[in-house]
C-alpha positions, 0 to 999 in steps of 0.5 A, a space after each residue: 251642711 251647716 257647717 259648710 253654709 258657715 265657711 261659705 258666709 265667711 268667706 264672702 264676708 270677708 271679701 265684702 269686709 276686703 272691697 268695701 272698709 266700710 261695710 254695715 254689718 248689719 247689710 242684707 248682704 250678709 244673709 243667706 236665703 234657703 229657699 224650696 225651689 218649687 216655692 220660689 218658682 211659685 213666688 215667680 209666678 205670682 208676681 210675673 205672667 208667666 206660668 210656674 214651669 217656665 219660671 222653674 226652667 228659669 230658675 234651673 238655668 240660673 242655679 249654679 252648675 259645675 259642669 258647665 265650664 265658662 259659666 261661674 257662680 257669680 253669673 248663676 247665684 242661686 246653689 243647690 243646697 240639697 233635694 230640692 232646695 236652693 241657697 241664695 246669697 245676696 253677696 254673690 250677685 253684688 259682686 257679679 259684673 254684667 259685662 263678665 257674665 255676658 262674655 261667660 255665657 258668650 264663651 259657653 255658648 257660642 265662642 265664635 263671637 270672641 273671633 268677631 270681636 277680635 275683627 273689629 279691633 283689628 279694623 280700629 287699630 287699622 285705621 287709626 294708625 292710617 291717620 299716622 304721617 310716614 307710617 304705611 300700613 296695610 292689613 291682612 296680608 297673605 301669602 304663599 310661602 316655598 312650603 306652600 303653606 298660606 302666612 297671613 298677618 293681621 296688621 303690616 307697617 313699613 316705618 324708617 325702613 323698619 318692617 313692624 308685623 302686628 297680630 291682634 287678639 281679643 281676650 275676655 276681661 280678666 277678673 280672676 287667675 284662671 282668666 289670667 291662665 287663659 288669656 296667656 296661652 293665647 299671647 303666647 299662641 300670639 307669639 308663636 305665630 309672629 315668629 313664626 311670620 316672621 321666618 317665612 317673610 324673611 324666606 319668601 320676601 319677593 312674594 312677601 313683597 308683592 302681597 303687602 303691595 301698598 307698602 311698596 317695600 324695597 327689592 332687598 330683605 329688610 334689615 330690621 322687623 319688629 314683632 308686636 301682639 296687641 290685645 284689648 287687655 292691659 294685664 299682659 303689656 310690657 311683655 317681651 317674648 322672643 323678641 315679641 313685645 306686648 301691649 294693648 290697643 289703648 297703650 300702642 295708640 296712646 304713644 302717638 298722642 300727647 307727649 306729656 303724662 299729666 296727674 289731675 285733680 278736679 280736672 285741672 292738670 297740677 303735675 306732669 309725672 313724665 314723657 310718653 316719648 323721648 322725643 317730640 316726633 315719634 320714632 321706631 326705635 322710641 316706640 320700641 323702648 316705650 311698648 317695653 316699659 311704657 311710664 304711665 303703666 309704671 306709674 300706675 303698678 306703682 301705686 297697686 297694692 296687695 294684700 293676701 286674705 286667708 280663706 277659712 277651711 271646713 276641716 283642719 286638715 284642708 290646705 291652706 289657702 289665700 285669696 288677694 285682694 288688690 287696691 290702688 293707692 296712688 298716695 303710697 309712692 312718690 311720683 317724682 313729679 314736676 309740680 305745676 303751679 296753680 296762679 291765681 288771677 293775680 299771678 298771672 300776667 295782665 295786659 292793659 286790655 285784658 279785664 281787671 282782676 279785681 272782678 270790677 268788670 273794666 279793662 286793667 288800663 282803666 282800673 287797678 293799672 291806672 292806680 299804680 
């Protein structure tokens, strides 16, 4: 058991080490705490109003059980550590996250909630780009295909005579591979039901037509239809499936406001690194290329950097396994930009009404100018 706490201490110190470069090594944060579980309930109890069962159920529900599948050790930090003991790292629950524990318990216990959240960023997605001029747009279109199967799309634009089919999905944050793995397979279950929309539109386009009714689309078949999953999460953006482009809300929205990508410092604007468009106005065929490839997303992955830690083993004989640490260092690229040039007061052009740059308080006219 010894050993094992040892690799476990390790390992977390590593992580901290990784997180924080300036770690004291001398932190509370390095201690592990074993504790019995009945004296912590009692300790719990003398310090709060509740009796000493209750605070033992308490602790039960925050002791870390395997068998619960969304529920990880960072959202339930206390570990069992034999009969009737429990471990304590002080680590693990600094690096918990309120937000991910909450969407843990949410995914345990009741998953419905996520298909809410789903709904409510379709709903702002819906009207915002209401709000976009030349673009028709209307939301849960459903019909029945020559299958007699109902087809029902989150999100419907007709734009340039381009129809866009647009399906939302909203995923837990993603901190670790596994949620990686999760949130793919329901991009790609995005995918697939785009694909699939977009077959049946095309095989049953007058009903189609007459369902998406405040598009007043054409009597002919549109030429042209782009597919496009949107998301709440940034990890997957860039993908291109099956003619299926991937982004997230913030990226698509993003496209229609300011053209220019602005680097700042203090908040003043001293560079631009390039273009949302390629254009002033926003077109269909721009969108496209910019959701493929958007260039302040580039600039960003440009500037990650990760490093792979080599996790300690309890026996020689265990596989060899790595954890990555990833970090951002915008200093580690070059950004290609066009430089700004910070005038000062003097460089700027001063009219003769304007205040005197020399800070004296009169008019320019009736103070430097006049000694000029």
């Amino acid at each position: 058991m010894i050993s094992v706490l040892r690799i476990i201490a390790t390992v977390l110190h590593m992580h901290l080490r990784a997180k924080f470069p300036n770690f004291d090594t001398q932190s509370p944060l390095q201690k592990i705490i074993l504790i019995e579980a009945i004296a912590l309930a009692d300790f719990l109890s003398q310090n709060t109003e509740y009796d000493s069962e209750i605070c033992a159920t308490f602790i039960d529900l925050i002791t870390f059980n395997p068998k619960l599948r969304y529920i990880e050790i960072w959202d339930t930090p206390l570990i069992k550590a034999g009969k009737g003991l429990l471990f304590l790292s002080p680590a693990l629950i600094s690096n918990g996250n309120p937000v991910r524990a909450a969407e843990n318990f949410i995914s345990e216990w009741n998953a419905p909630l996520f298909d809410k959240r789903g709904k409510v960023l379709e709903q702002d997605l819906f009207e915002y780009l209401l709000n976009i001029p030349k673009l028709k747009v209307q939301q849960n279109v459903k019909f029945i295909s020559n299958e007699s199967q109902e087809i029902e799309c989150d999100l419907v634009i007709w734009w340039e005579k381009t129809l866009i089919l647009i399906e939302v999905k909203c995923r837990k944050s993603i901190y670790y591979p596994y949620d990686a793995f999760q949130a793919k397979q329901q991009i790609q279950k995005a995918i697939d039901q785009l694909v699939t929309r977009k077959a049946a539109i095309l095989n049953n386009w007058a009903t189609f037509s007459n369902a998406a009714c405040d598009l007043l689309l054409p009597e002919e078949v549109a030429n042209d239809i782009k597919l496009i999953a949107v998301t709440n999460n940034p990890h997957f953006t860039g993908w291109h499936v099956n003619d299926v482009i991937v982004t997230d809300i913030f990226c698509l929205k993003r496209y229609f406001s300011k053209n220019e990508i602005e680097a700042f410092v203090e908040g003043e604007a001293i560079a631009t690194v390039g273009h949302i468009r390629s254009s002033e106005k926003p077109t269909v065929k721009d969108l496209v290329s910019y959701l493929k490839n958007p260039p302040q997303v580039q600039v960003v992955r440009n500037g990650l950097k990760i490093d792979p830690l080599l996790i300690p083993v309890v026996k020689e004989t265990d596989p060899t396994i790595y954890s990555f640490h990833m970090s951002y260092s915008p200093e580690s690229y070059d950004l290609g930009v066009t430089r700004k040039k910070l005038t000062s007061a003097s460089d700027k052009k001063v009219r003769r009404n304007d205040p005197c740059p020399c800070g004296s308080g009169l008019k320019y006219k009736k103070c430097c100018a006049s000694k000029k």
